[in-house]
N, C-alpha and C positions, 0 to 999 in steps of 0.2 A: 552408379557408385553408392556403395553402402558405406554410412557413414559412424564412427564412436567417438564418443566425447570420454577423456578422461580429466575432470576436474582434482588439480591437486588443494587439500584442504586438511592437512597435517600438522600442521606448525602450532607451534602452543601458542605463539602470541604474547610473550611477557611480559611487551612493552605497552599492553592495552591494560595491566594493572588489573584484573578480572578472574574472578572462578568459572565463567563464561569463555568457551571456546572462542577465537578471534569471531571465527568466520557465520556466528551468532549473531555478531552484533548485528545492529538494523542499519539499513539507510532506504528511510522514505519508507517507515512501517515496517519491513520485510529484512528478513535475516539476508548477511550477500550471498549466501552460499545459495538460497533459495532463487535471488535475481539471478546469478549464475547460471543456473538450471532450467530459470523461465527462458533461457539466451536458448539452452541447449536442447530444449524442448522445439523453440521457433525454427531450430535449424530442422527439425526433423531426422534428431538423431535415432540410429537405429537402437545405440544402446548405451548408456551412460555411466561412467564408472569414475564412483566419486573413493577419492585415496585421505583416510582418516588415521589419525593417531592422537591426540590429544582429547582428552575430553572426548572421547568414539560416542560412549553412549549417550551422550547429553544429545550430539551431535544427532544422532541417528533419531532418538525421540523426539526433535525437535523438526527436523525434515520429515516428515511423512510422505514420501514419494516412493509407490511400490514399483513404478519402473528403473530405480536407482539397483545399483551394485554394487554392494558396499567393498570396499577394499582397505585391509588393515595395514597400516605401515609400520609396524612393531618397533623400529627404529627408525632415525632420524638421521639418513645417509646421503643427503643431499636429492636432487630434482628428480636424475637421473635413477637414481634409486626407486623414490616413491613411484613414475612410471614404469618400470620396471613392474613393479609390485603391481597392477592390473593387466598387464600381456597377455598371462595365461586367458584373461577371456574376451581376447583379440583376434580377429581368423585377418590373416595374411593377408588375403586383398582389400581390407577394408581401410579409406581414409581414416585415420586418428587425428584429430582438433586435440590440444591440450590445453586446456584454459585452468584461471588460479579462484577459487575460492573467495579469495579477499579481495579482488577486484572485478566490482560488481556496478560498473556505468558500462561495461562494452556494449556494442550494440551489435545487431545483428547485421543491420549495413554495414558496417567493419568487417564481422566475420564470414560472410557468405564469399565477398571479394576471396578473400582466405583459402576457402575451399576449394574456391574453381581455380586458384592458383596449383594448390597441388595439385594436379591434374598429369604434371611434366613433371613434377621434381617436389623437391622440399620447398613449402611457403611457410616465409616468418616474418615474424609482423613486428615493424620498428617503428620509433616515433623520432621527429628530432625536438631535441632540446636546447633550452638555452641553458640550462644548469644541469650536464648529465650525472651528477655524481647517486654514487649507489648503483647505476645501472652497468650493464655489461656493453660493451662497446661494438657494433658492428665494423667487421672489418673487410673493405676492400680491396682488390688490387686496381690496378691503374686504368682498367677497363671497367674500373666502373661494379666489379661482379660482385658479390660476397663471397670472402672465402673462411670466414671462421669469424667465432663470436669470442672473448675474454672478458673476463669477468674481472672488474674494476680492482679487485686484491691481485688480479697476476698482472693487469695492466705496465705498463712500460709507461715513460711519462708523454710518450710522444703519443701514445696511443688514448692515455687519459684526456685528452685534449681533442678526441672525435666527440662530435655532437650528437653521432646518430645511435640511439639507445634500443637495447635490445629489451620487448617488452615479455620474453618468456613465454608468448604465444605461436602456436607453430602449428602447420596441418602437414600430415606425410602416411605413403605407404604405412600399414602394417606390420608387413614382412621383412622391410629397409628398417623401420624400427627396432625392430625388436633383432636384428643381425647386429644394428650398431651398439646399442644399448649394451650387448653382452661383450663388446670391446672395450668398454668405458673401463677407465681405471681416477684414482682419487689424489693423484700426485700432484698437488697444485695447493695453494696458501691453507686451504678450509679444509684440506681433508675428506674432500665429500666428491660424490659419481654428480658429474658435472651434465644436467640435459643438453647445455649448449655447445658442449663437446663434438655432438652429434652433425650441427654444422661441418667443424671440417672433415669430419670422416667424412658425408656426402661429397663433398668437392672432393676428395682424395679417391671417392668413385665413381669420380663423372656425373656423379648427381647435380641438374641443374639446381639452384637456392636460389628460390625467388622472392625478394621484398617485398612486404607490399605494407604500406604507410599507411598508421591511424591518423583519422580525419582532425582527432586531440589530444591533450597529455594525459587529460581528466578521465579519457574510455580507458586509457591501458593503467593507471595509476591502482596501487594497492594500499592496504591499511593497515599501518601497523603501531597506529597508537591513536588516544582518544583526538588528538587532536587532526592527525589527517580524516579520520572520522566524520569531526565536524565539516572537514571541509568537502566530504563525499556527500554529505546530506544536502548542503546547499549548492553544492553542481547537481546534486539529481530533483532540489526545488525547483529552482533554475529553469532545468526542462519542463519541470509541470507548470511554471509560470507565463514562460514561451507558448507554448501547446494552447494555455488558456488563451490567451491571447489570441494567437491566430486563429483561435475557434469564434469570438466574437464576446470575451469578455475583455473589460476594465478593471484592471488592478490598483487600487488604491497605492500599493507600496509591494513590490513583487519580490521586494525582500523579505517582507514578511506575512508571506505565503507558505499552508503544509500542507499536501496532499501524501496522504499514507495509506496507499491506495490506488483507484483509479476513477478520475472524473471527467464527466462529459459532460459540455457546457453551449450553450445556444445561444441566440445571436444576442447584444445586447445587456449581457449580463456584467454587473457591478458588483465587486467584493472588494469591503472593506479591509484593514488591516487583522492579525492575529486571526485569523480565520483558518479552521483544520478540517483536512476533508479526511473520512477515513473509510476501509472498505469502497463498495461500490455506491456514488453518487451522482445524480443528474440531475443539470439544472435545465429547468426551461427559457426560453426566452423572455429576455426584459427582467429576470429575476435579480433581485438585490439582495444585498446579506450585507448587514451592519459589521461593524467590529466586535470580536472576540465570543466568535459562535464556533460550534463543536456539530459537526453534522456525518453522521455517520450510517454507510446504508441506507440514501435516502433519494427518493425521487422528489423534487420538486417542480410543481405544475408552471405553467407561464405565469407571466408576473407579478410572482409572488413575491411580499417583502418579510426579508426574515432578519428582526430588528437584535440590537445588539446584547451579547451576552447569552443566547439562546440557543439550550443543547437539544436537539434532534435526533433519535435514534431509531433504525428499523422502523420507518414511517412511511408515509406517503403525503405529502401535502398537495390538496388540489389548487388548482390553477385561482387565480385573485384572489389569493387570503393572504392575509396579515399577522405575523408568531413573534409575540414578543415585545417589548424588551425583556429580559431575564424570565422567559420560558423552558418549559421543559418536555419534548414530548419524547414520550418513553416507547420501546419497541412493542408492535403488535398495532400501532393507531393509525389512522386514517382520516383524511381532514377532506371532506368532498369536494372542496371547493365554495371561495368566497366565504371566508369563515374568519373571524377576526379570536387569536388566542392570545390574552395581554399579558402584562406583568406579572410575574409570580403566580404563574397556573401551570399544573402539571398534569399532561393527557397519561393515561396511561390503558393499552390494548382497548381503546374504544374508535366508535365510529362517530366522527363528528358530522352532520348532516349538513346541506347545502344551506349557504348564508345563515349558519348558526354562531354565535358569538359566547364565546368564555373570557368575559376580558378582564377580572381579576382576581387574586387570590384565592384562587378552586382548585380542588381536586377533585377530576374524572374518570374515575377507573371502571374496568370493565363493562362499560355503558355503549348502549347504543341511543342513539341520537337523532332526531328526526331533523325536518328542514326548518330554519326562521324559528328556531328555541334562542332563548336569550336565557343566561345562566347568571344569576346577581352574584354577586363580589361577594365569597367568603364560604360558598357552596363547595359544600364535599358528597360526593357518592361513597356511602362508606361501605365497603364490597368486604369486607373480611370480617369473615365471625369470630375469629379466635384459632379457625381449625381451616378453614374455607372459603374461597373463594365467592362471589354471588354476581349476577348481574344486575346493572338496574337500565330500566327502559324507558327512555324521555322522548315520547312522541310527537310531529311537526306542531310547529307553531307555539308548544311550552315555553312558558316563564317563573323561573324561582326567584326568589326573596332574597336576600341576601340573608348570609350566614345559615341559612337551611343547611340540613342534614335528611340525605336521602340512605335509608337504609335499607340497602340489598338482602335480599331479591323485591324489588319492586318496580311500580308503572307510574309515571305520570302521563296521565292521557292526553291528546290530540287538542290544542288549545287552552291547558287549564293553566291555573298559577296558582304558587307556592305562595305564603305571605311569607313577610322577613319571619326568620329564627322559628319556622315551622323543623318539626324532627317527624318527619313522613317514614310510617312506620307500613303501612296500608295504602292501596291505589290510590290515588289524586282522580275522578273522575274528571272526563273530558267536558272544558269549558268551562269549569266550576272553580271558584275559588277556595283552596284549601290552607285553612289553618291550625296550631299546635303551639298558642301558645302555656296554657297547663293541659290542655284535654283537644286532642284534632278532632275540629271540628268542620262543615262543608256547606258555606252559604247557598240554601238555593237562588235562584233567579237573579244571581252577583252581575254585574257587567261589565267588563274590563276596563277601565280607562282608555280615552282618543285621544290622539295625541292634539294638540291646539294648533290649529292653522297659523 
């Protein structure tokens, strides 16, 4: 069975108040129209055809998807219509899924059931409600069958009073499509070529219609103002808070949890509240995260603790280090493992070496970093000439001064140390003490201080 998806996503949306297409907006980082299309990718659609009219080209440059089809709805003629307007590149015996743009929790466990329903006949997909209004009504006869759907403006009052709501999703023949489709006519409250019309023409040819019921109200539910919005975001935290959960973390408050994105989580792990995950992130096991950190793109090793206020970007932290409070590390860095980065220090595209410590008020850019360096409080690597980029290179066992200034391209060798407010303009020879208070200078035969028993 060859399968097409036609996403309809035409509607201008005037009740989301916005120069932004509805079906733009985000829930859970990602536009719906795009969650949509992640649905209709999973199914292993043969070919996708999304139906645009409003806002087309924002639309179209905002989806980057070259297996999409774009399809133009030039007017606004009701369902029946805008399907219509993708047919021409339909072949006859393939399944057609129609799915809606602006409602973007269905899953694929809902839709697959779907597929393998039409198999015999037309599958549509209803939800029951305790408040059906707005929705169209499925209607049966006395057997139980479906024989036709109306649409809450033609409804009858006896008829507005069924619970079971038509969610506008439906898999069916091609061919049966696109025969009934061209019978449709617009005689009804709105005006407009009715998709659900298509119902009873099937039953009027023997076509079996067969139900098949979402698992919630939340997968079939659409958006069409800021405030359903909101409440699609936090049905799809929701999930990413469950998910955490059964993977083997502790939510401090799973209401106030955001994943914008996708995260994988290991045994053991504890997140504090206001905490955003964004892109791809992995925690390891036993890993912690304080309140009101921003971590994005980022692997973290086993039990790591990543203390409050501390943004993470395009990193990697190695396993038993400590980031933070109010840190910052910037894309391109690498933290080896067992490495302590404290208050107000910002890594930026550097390697920080095993059990090396930045624990405050530094800035580390473009550096590489050997093992067992300890960086004093107030150290900047100052990497930019004005026009350029520099490296600077801090080899194992190094120690700076505090408020030192390393200016790139330069070396501190293999055990030496910086005195405070040295400005290292020229290599630091290995194991040598180097100083800058008016003139750098390089004691020989210096020997480090031991620490006292």
């Amino acid at each position: 069975m060859s399968l097409s998806v036609i996403i309809l996503a035409a509607g201008q949306g005037t009740r989301m108040r916005s120069g932004k297409p509805k079906v733009l907006h985000e829930v859970g980082g990602k536009p719906m129209l795009q969650r949509v299309l992640d649905n209709a990718h999973s199914l292993q659609a043969r070919e996708i055809h999304v139906v645009f009219g409003h806002g087309g080209e924002q639309v179209q440059e905002t989806i980057c998807d070259e297996s999409v089809q774009w399809v133009l709805q030039a007017e606004q003629l009701g369902t029946g219509h805008a399907v219509d307007q993708a047919m021409p590149g339909i072949a006859d015996e393939d399944t057609v899924l129609i799915l809606y743009g602006d409602v973007p929790l269905t899953t694929t466990r809902t839709l697959q059931p779907l597929i393998d329903a039409a198999s015999d006949g037309v599958a549509l997909l209803t939800v029951e409600l305790e408040d059906p209004m707005g929705y169209g009504r499925i209607i049966r006869n006395d057997d139980g069958q479906v024989m036709a759907i109306v649409e809450e403006k033609d409804a009858s009052e006896e008829q507005c009073q069924i619970r079971e709501g038509n969610t506008g999703m439906m898999a069916l023949n091609g061919g049966q499509l696109r025969s009934w489709l061209s019978r449709l006519d617009n005689s009804n409250a709105q005006g407009e070529y009715y998709l659900t019309d298509v119902i009873a023409m099937a039953v009027s040819d023997g076509v079996a219609v067969n139900a098949v019921e979402a698992d919630s109200i939340i997968e079939v539910s659409g958006v069409n103002n800021r405030i359903q919005l909101a409440e699609m975001e936090r049905a799809w935290q929701w999930r990413q808070a469950e998910a955490a959960m059964i993977a083997g973390a502790t939510l401090a408050d799973p209401a106030r949890f955001d994943v914008r994105g996708e995260l994988r989580v290991g045994e053991d792990v504890s997140i504090d509240v206001n905490v955003v995950f964004e892109g791809t992130v992995s925690l390891g096991k036993g890993v912690s995260i304080g309140p009101n950190c921003v971590l994005k793109n980022v692997h973290v090793g086993d039990g790591v603790q990543i203390l409050a206020n501390t943004v993470i970007e395009d990193a990697m932290i190695g396993a038993g280090s400590r980031v933070g409070p109010f840190a910052r590390i910037r894309p391109g860095s690498e933290l080896k493992g067992h490495n302590h980065i404290g208050n107000f220090v910002e890594i930026k595209k550097s390697i920080i070496g095993e059990g090396s410590k930045v624990n405050h008020l530094t800035y580390i850019g473009d550096t590489i970093m050997g093992s067992g360096v300890n960086i004093g409080a107030g150290t900047i690597t100052a990497n930019y000439d004005g026009a350029n980029k520099h490296q600077t290179i801090i080899e194992d066992n190094a120690s700076t001064g505090s408020n030192s200034v390393l200016i790139a391209p330069v070396k501190v060798g293999k055990g030496a140390t910086l005195g405070a407010a040295t400005v290292l303009r020229k290599e630091a020879p290995e194991g040598q003490l180097t100083m800058s208070l008016i003139k750098q200078k390089t004691l020989d035969g210096w020997k480090r201080p031991i620490k006292k028993k």
